[in-house]
C-alpha positions as CSV (number, residue, x, y, z in Angstrom):
1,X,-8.1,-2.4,20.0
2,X,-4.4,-2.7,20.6
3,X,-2.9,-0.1,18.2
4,X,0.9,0.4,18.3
5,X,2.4,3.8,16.3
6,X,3.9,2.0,13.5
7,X,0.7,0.0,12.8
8,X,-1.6,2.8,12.4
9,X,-3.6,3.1,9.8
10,X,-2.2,5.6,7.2
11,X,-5.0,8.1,6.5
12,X,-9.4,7.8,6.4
13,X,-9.1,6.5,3.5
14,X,-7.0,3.6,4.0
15,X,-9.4,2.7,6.4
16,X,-12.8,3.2,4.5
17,X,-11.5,1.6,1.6
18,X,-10.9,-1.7,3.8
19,X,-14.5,-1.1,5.0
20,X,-16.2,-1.0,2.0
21,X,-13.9,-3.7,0.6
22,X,-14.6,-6.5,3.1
23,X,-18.2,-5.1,4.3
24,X,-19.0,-8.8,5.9
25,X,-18.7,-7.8,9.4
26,X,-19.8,-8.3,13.1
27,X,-21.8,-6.4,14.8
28,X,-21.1,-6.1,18.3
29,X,-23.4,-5.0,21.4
30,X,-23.7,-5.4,25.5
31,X,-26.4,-6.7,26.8
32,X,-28.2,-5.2,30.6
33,X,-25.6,-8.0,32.3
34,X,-22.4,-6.4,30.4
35,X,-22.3,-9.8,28.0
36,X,-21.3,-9.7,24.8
37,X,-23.5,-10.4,21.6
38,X,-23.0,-10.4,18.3
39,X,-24.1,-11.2,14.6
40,X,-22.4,-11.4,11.0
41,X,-23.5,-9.6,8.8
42,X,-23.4,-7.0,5.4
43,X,-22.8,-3.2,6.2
44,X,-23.1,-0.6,4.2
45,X,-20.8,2.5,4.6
46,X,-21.7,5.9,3.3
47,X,-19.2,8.7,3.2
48,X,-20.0,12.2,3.0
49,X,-16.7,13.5,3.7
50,X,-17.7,14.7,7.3
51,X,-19.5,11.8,8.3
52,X,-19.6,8.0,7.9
53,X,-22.9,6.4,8.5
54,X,-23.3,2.5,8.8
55,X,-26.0,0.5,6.8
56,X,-27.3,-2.6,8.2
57,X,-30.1,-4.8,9.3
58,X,-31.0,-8.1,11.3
59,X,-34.0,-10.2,12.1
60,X,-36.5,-8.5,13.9
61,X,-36.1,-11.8,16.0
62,X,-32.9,-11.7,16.8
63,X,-32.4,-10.6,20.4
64,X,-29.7,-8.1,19.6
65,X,-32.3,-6.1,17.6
66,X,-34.1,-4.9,20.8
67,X,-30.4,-4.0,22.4
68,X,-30.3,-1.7,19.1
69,X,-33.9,-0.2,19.6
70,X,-32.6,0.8,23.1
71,X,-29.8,2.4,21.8
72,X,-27.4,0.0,23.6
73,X,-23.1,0.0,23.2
74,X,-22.6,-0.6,19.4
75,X,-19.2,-1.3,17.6
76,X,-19.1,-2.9,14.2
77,X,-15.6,-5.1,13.8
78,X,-14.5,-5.1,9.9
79,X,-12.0,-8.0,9.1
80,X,-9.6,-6.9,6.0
81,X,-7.0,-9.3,4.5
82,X,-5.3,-11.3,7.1
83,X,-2.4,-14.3,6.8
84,X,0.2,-16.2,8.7
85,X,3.9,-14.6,8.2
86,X,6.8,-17.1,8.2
87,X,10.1,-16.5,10.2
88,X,11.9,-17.2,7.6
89,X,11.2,-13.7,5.8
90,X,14.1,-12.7,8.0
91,X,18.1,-12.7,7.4
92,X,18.2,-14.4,11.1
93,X,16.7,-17.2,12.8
94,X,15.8,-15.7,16.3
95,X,12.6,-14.5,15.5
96,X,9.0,-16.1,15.4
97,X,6.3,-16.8,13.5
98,X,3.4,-13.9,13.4
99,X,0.1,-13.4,12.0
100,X,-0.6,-10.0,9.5
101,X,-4.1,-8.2,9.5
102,X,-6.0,-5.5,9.0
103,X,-8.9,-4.7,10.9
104,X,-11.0,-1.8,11.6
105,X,-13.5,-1.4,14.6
106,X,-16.2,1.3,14.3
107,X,-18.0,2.9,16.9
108,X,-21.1,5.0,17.5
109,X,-24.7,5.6,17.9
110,X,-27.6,3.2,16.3
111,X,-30.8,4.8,15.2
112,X,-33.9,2.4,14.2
113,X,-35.1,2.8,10.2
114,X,-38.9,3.0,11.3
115,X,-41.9,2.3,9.3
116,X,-42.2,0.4,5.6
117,X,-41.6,3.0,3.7
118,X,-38.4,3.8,5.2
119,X,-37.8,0.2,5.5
120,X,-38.6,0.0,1.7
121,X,-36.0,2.8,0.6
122,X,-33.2,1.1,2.6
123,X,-33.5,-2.5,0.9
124,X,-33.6,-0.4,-2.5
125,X,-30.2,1.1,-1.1
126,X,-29.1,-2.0,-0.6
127,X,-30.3,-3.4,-3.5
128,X,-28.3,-0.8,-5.6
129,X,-25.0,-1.4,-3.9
130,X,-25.3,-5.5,-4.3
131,X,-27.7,-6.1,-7.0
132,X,-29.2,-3.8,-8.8
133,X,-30.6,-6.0,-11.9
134,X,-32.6,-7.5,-8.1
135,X,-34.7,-4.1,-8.0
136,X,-37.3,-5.1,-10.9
137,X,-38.2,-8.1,-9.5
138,X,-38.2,-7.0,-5.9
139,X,-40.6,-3.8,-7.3
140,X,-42.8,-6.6,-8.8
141,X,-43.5,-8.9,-5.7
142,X,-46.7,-9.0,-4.2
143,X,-47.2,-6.3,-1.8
144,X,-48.4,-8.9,0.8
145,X,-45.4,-10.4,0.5
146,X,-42.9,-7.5,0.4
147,X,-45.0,-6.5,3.8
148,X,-44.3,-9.6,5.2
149,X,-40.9,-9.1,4.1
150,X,-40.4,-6.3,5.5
151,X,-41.7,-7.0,8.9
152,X,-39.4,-9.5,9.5
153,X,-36.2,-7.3,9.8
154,X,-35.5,-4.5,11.7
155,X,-33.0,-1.8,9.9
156,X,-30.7,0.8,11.8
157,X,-27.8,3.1,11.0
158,X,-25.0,3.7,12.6
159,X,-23.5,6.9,12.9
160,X,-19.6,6.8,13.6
161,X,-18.3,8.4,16.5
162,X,-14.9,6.6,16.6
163,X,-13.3,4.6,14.1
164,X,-10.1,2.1,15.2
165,X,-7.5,1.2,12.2
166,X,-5.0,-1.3,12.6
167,X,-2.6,-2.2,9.6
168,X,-0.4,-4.9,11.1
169,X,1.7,-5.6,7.8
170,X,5.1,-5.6,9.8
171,X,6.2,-2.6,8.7
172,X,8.5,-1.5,11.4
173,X,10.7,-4.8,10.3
174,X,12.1,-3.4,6.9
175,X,15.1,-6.5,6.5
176,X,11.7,-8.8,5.9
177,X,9.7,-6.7,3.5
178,X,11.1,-8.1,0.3
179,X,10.7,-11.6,1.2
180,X,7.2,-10.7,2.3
181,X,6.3,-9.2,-1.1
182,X,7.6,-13.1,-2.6
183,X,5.9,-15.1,-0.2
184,X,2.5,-12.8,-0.3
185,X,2.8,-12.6,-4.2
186,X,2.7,-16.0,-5.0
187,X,-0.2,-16.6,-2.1
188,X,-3.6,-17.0,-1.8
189,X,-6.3,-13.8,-2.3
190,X,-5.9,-12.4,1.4
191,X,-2.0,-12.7,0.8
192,X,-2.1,-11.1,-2.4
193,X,-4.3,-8.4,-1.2
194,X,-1.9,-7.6,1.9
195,X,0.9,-7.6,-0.4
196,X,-1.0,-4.9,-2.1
197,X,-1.3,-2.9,1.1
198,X,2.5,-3.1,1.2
199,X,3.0,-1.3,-2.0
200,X,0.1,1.2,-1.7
201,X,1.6,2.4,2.0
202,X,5.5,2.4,0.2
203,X,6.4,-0.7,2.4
């Protein structure tokens, strides 16, 4: 990803918190031909301080699973709050419309949950970050059925190697920033939230 200096993100923080607030992301792999593939989906981040490790799962059918049993290229692309900027948010009209984002790209090495009982621990995981009133009723399902259940997905973790930030909130354009804190204050949620990114980096 295309990172100029002044866009940067502003600390590990800044970045896991956009991670773990927009956790609906896509996972990207290659496949033996160099093409692209990917799939939506929920990740999980846990942070020990020294190490971030990525949560997720996919059908066992999907074809992207089998690229992650073989260990194939992996980076997971998180999507923060994003909107269109105006021109008009500067004193003078030679300028252009833009689009503000932030977006993290994380990159590292997949390893396969194995087994049910593994399998079993991670939806409980997942179950406790989403839903956990879900765990009484997911405890008292048929074992048949939480077999079959279970042998439909196929669960892995990523282990970060290399995380990307971008925080493209204009920031190296200070003659805009208070009519960017009007327009995004009185906007939708993504607006909103990037207008809260403005304050919390001193924009």
């Amino acid at each position: 990803m295309y990172i100029p200096k002044h866009f940067e993100a502003p600390d590990r923080a800044a970045t896991l918190d956009v991670m773990r607030g927009y956790p609906f992301a896509m996972l990207i792999s290659t496949d033996a031909d160099g093409s692209p593939i990917a799939t939506p989906l929920p990740v999980a981040v846990v942070d020990s301080g020294d190490e971030t490790t990525l949560h997720f799962h996919v059908a066992r059918a999907n074809p992207q699973a089998a690229l992650l049993s073989a260990n194939a290229r992996t980076m997971i692309a998180f999507s923060g709050p994003h909107a269109y900027m105006s021109p008009r948010v500067y004193p003078d009209l030679a300028r252009v419309p833009t689009w503000n984002y932030i977006a993290v790209h994380a990159y590292g090495e997949v390893t396969e949950v194995l087994g049910d009982a593994a399998k079993d621990d991670f939806l409980k995981f997942l179950i406790g970050i989403h839903e956990p009133a879900y765990a009484d009723q997911w405890r008292g399902l048929e074992a048949k059925y939480q077999t079959m259940m279970l042998g439909a997905i196929s669960a892995y973790q990523l282990r970060v190697t290399r995380l990307q930030s971008k925080f493209k909130i204009n920031q190296h354009r200070t003659e805009a920033h208070a009519s960017m804190k009007t327009i995004y204050a009185a906007g939708g949620p993504d607006e909103r939230a990037l207008g809260a990114w403005m304050e919390r980096l001193g924009l």
